[in-house]
C-alpha positions in Angstrom: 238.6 -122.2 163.2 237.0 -118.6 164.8 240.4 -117.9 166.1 241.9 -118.6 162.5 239.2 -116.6 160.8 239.9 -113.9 163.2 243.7 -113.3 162.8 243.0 -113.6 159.0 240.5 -111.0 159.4 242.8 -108.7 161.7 245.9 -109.0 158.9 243.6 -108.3 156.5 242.4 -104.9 158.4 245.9 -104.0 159.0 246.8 -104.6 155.5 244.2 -102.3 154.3 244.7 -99.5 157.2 248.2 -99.4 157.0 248.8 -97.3 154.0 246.2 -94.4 155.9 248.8 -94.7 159.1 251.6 -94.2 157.0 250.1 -90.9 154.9 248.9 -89.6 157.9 252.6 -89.8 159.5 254.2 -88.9 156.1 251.7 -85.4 156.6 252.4 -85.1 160.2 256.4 -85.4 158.7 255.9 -82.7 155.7 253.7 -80.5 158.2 256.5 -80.4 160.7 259.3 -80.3 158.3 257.2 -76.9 157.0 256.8 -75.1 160.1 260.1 -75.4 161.5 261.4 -74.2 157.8 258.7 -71.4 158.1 259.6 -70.2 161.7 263.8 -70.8 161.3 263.3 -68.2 158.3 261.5 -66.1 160.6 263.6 -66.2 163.3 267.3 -65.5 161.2 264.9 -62.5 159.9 264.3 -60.9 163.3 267.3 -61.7 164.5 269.4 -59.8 161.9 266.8 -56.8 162.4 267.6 -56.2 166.1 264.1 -57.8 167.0 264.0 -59.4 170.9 262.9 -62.5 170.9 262.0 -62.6 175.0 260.5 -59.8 177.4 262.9 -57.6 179.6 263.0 -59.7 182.6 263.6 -58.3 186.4 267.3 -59.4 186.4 267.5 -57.7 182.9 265.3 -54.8 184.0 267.6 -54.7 187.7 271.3 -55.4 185.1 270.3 -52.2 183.2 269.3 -49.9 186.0 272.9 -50.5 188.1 275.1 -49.9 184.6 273.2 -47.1 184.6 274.1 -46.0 188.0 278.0 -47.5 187.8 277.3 -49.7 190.5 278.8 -52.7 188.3 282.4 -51.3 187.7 284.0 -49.8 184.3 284.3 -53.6 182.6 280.6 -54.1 182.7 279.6 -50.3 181.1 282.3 -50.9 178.5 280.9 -54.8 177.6 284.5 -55.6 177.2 287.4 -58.1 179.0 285.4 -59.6 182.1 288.8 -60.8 183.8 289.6 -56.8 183.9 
């Protein structure tokens, strides 16, 4: 009978709590929904301004400095055909 009145008492507890789990995941749902709305619009904003995104890395830093000295052949300074 104390198991009986148990499980009776743990449906009823779910009952009761499951309309709190399922606004606090339909919150989590509209929250995320909003920020990646907020941040795409952001993003497409700076990207059609020219804004970087990411530092200058050493690769980028080490690209820039041999097209500046030629060391990378006429293709690379031009940005054209690769296969040339």
């Amino acid at each position: 009978m104390l198991e009986f009145i148990k499980m009776f008492g743990l449906g009823v507890l779910y009952t009761v709590l499951s309309p709190v789990f399922l606004l606090v995941f339909l919150l989590f749902v509209v929250y995320s929904l909003f920020n990646y709305l907020v941040f795409e619009v952001i993003n497409v904003i700076g990207f059609f301004a020219g804004k970087r995104f990411t530092e200058e890395t050493d690769l980028d830093k080490k690209l820039k400095k041999m097209k500046e000295q030629g060391l990378m052949g006429p293709a690379a300074n031009k940005g054209g055909d690769h296969n040339a």
